[in-house]
MARBA-517476 format. One line per 3 residues: number of its first residue (from 1); for each residue x, y, z of N, C-alpha, C, O, CB. Coordinates in Angstrom, 3 decimals, padded with zeros to 6 digits. Atoms other than C-alpha are relative to their C-alpha. Glycine has a CB too. Example, Ala and Ser with C-alpha at 12.3 -4.5 7.8 and 13.67 -1.06 7.14 Angstrom:
<rs>
1) 000.890:-001.190:000.000:012.300:-004.500:007.800:000.900:001.200:000.000:001.936:001.181:000.665:-000.992:000.027:001.246; -000.820:-001.190:-000.060:013.670:-001.060:007.140:-000.770:001.090:000.730:-000.261:002.198:000.899:000.414:000.462:-001.415
</rs>
This chain:
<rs>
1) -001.250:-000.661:-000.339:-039.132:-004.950:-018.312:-000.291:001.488:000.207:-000.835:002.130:-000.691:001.081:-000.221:-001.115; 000.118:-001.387:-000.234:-039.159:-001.457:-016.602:000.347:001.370:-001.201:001.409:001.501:-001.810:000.901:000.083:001.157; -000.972:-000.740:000.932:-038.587:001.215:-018.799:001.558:000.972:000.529:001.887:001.145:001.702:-001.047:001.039:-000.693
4) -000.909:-000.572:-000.843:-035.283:003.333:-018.782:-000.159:001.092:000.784:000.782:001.547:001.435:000.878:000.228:-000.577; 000.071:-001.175:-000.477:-036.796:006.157:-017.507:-000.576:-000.199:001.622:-000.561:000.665:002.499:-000.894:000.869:-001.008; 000.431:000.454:-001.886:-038.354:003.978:-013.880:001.501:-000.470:-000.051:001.634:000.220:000.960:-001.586:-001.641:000.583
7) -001.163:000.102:-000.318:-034.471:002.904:-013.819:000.638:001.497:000.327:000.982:001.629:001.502:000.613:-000.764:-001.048; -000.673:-001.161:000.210:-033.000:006.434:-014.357:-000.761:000.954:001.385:-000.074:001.779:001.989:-000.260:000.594:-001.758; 000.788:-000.846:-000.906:-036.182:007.959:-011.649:000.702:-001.234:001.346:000.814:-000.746:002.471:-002.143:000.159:-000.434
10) 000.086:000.638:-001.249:-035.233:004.916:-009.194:001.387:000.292:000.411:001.706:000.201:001.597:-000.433:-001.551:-000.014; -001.191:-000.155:-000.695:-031.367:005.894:-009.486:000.242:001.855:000.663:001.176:002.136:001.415:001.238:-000.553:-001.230; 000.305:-000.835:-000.433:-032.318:009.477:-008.801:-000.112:000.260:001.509:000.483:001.012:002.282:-000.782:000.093:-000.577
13) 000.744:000.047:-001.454:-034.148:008.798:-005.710:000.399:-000.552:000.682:-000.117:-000.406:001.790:-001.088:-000.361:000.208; -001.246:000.720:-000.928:-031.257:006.437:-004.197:000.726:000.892:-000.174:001.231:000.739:000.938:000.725:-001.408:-000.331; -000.961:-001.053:000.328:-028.921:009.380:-005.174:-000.381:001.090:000.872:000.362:001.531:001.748:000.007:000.424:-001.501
16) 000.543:-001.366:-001.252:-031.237:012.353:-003.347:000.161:-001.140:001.488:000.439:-000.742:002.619:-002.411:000.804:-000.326; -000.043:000.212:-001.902:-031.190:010.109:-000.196:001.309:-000.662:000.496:001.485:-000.697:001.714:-001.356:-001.202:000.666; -001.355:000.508:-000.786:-027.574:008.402:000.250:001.166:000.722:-000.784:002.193:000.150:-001.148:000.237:-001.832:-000.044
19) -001.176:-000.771:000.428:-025.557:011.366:-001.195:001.018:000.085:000.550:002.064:000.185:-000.091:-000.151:001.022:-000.142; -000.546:-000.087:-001.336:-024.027:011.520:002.146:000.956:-000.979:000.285:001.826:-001.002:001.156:-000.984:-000.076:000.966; -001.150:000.807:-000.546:-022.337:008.597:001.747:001.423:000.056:-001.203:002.445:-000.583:-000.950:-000.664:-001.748:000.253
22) -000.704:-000.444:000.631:-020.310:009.758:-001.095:001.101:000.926:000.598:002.330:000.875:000.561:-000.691:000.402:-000.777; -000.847:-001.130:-000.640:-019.430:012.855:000.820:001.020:-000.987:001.166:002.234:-000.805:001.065:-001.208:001.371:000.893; -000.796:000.759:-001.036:-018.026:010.251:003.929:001.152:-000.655:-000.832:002.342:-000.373:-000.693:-000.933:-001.159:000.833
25) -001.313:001.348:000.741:-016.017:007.432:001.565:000.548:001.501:-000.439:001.212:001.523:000.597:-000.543:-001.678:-001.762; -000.717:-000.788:000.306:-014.454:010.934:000.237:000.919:000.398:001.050:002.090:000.026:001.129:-000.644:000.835:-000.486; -000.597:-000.144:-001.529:-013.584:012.312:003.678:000.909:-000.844:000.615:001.979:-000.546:001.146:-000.955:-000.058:000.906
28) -000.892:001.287:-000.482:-012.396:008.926:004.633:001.249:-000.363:-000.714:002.196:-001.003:-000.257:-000.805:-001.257:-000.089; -001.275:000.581:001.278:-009.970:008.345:001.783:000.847:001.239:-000.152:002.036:001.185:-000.468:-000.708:-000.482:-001.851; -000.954:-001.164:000.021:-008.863:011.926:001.859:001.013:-000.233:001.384:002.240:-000.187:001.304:-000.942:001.569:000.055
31) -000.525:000.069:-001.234:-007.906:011.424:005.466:000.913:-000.684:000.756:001.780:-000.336:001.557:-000.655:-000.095:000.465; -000.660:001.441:-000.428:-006.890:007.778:006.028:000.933:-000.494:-001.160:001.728:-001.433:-001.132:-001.227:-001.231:000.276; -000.946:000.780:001.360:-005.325:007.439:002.391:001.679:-000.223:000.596:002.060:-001.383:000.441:000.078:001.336:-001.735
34) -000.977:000.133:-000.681:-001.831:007.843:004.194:000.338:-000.771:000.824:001.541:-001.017:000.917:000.130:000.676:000.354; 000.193:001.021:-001.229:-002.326:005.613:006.843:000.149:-001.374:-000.431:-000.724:-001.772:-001.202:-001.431:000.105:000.688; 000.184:001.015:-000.282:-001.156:002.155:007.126:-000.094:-001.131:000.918:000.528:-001.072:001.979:000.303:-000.049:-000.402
37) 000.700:000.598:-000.812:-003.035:-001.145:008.414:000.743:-001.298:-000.402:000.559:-001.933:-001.441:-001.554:000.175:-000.109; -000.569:001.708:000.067:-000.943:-004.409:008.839:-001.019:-000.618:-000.477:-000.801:-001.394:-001.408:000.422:-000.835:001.439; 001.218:001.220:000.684:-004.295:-006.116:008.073:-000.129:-000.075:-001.453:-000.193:-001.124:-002.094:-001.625:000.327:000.436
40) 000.595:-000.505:001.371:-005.055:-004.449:004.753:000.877:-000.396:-000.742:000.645:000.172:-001.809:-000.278:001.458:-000.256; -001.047:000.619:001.047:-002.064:-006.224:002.822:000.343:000.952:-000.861:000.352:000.707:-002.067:-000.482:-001.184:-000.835; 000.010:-000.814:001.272:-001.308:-002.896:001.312:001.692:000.683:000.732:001.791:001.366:001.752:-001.775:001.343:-000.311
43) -001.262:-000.654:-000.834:002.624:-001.956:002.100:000.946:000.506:-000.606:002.142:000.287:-000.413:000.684:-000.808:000.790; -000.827:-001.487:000.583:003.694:001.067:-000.211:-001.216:000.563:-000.095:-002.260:-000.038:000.156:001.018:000.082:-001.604; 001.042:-000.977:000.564:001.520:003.865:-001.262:001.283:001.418:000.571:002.144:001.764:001.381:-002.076:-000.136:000.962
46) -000.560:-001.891:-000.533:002.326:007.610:-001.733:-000.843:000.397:001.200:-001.725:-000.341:001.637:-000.425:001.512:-001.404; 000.497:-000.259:-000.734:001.371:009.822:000.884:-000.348:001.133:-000.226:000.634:001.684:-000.723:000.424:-000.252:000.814; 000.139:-000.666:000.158:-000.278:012.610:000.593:001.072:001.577:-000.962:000.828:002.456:-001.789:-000.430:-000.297:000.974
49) -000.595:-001.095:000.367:002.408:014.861:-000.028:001.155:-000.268:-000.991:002.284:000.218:-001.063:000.404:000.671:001.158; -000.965:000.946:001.152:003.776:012.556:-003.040:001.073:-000.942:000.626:001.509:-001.735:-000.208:000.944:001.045:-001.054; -000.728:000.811:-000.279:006.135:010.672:-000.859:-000.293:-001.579:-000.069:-001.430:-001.973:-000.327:000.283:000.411:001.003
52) 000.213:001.227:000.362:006.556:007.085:-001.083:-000.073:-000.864:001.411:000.973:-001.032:002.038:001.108:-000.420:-001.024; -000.265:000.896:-001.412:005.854:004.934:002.092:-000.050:-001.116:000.007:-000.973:-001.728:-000.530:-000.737:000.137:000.996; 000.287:001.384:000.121:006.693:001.756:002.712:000.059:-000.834:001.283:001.033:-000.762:002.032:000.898:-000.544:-000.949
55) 000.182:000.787:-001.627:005.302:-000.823:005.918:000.720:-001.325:-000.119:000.313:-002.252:-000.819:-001.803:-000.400:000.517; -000.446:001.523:-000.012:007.584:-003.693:006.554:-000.138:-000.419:001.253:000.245:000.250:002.213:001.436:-000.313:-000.440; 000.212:000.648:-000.928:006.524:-006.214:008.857:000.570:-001.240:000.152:000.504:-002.079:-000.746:-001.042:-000.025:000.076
58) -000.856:000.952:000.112:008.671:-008.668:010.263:-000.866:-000.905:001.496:-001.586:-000.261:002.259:001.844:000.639:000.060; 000.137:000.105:-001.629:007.845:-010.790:013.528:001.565:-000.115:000.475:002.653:000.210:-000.003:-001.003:-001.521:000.563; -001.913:000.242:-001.131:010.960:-011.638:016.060:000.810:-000.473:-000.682:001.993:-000.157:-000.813:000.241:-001.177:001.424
61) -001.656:001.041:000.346:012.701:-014.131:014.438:000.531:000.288:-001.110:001.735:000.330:-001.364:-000.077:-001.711:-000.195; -000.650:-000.657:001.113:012.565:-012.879:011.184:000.830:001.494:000.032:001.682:001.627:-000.846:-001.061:000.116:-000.897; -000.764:-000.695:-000.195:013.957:-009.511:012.407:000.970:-000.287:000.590:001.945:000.420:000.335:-000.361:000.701:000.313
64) -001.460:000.288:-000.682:016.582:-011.203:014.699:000.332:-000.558:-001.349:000.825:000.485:-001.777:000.201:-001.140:001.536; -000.393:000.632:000.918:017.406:-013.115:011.561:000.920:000.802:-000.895:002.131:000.650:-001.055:-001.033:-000.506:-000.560; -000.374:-000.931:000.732:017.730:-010.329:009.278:001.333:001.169:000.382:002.278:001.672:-000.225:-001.214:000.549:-000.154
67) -001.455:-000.885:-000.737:019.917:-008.217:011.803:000.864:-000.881:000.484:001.763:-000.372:001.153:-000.269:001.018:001.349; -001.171:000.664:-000.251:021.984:-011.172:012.397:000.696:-000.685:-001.339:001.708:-001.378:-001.236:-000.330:-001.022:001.065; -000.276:000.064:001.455:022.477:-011.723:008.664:001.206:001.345:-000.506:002.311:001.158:-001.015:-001.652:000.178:-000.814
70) -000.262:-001.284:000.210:023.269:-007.705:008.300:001.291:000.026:000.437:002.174:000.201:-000.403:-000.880:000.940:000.607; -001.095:-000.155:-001.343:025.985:-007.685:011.416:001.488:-001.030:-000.563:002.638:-000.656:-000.797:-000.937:-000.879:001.859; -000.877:000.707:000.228:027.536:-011.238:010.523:000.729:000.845:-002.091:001.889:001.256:-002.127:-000.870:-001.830:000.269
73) -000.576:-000.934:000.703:028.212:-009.405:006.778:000.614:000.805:000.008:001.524:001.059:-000.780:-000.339:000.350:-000.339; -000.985:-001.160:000.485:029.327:-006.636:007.522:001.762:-000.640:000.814:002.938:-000.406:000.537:-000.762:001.970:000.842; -001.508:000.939:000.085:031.861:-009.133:009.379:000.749:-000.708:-000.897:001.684:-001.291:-000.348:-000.005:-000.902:000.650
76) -000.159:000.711:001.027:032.691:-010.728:006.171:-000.461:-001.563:-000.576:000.017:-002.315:-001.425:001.037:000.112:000.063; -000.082:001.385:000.307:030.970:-013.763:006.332:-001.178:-000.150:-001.210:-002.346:000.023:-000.862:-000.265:-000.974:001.437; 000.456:-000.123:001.550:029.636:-014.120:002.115:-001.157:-000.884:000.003:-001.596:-001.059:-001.134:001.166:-000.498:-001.201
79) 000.984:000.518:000.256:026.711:-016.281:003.002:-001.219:000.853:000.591:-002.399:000.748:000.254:000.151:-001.276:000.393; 001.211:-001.280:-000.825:024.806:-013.310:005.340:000.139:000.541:-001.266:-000.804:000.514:-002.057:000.442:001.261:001.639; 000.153:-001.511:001.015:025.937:-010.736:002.759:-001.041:-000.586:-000.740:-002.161:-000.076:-000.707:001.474:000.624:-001.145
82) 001.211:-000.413:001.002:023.980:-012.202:000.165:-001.056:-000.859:000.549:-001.603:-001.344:-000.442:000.252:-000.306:-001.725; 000.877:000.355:-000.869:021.410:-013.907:002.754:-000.893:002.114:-000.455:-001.743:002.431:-001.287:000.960:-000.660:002.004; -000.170:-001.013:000.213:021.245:-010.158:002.830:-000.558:000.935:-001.089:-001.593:001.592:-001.205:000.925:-000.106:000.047
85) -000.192:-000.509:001.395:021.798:-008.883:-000.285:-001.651:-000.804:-001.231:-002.153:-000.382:-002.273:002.020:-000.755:-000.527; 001.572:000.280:000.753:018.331:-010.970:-001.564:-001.333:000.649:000.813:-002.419:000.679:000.234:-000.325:-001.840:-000.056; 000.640:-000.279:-001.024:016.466:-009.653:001.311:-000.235:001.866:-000.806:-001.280:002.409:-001.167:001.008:-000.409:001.675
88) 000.181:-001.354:000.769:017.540:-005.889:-000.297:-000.489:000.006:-001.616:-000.838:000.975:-002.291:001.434:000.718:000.052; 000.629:000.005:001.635:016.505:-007.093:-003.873:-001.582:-000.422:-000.193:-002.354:-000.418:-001.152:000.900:-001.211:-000.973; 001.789:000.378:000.356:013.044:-008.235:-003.121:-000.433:001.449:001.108:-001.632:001.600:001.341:-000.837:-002.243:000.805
91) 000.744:-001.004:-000.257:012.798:-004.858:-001.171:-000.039:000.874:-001.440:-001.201:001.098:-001.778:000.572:000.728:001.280; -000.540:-000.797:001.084:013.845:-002.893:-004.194:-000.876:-000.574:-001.130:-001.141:000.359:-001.888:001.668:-000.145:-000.231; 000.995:000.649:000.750:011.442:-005.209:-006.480:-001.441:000.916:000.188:-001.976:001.726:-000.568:-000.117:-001.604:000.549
94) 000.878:-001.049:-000.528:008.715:-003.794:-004.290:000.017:001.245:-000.683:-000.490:001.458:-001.784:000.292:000.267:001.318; -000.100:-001.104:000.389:009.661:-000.348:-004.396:-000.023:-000.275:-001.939:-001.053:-000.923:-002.125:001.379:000.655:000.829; -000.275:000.281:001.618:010.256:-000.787:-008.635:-001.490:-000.359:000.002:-002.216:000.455:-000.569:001.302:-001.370:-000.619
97) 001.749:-000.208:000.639:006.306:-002.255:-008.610:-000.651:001.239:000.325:-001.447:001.739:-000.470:-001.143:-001.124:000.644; 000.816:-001.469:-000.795:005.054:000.875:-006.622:000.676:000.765:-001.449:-000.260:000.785:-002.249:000.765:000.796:002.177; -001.169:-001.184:000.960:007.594:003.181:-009.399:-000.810:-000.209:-001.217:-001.429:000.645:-001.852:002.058:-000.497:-000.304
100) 000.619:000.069:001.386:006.280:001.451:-012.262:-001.813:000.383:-000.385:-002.274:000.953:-001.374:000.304:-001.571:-000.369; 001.158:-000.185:-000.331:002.626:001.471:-011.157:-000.306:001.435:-000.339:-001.059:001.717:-001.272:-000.179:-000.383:001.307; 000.534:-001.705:000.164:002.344:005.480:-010.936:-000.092:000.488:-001.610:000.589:-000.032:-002.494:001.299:001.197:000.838
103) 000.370:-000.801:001.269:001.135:007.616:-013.989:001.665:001.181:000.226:002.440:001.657:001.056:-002.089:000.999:000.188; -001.480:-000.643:000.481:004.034:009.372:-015.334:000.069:001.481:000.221:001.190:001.986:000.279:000.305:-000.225:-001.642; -000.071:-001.598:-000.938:003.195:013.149:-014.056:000.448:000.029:001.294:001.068:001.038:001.630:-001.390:000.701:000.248
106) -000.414:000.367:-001.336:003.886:011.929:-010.612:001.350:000.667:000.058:002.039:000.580:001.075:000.037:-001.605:000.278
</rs>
């Protein structure tokens, strides 16, 4: 078994030559942390400037759905509203995991 000191010289010498990639994944995450990617399954985060963002992605039918849910409600008909009205509680769930998630200086 190597001793710790050929471990400690071999993480050295991977350290002097791919420092560089430290400096990039920094750069990158400073830059792109704001940014969201439908792919990346990630749809709140703060944004840089402490705000809270959130990506909702719908396709067609589920947005015609949703705005014909919204519309027929606000016409009175009590099966959109709370068609509706669960649609705003699993956004608000969301938001509430993002809320709870943060460190409390935030």
């Amino acid at each position: 078994m190597p001793s710790p000191e050929f471990h400690s010289e071999q993480w050295e010498d991977f350290a002097d030559e791919y420092a560089y990639l430290s400096d990039e994944v920094y750069d990158d995450l400073n830059s792109q942390s704001h940014l969201f990617d439908v792919k990346d399954g990630i749809h709140a985060k703060f944004t840089q400037d402490g705000e809270l963002g959130l990506l909702l992605v719908f396709d067609v039918d589920e947005a015609d759905g949703l705005l014909a849910a919204f519309y027929a409600g606000m016409d009175g008909v009590e099966e959109a509203t709370a068609t509706w009205a669960m649609w705003a509680s699993s956004l608000m769930g969301m938001i509430k995991h993002v809320m709870d998630a943060i460190e409390p200086d935030l």
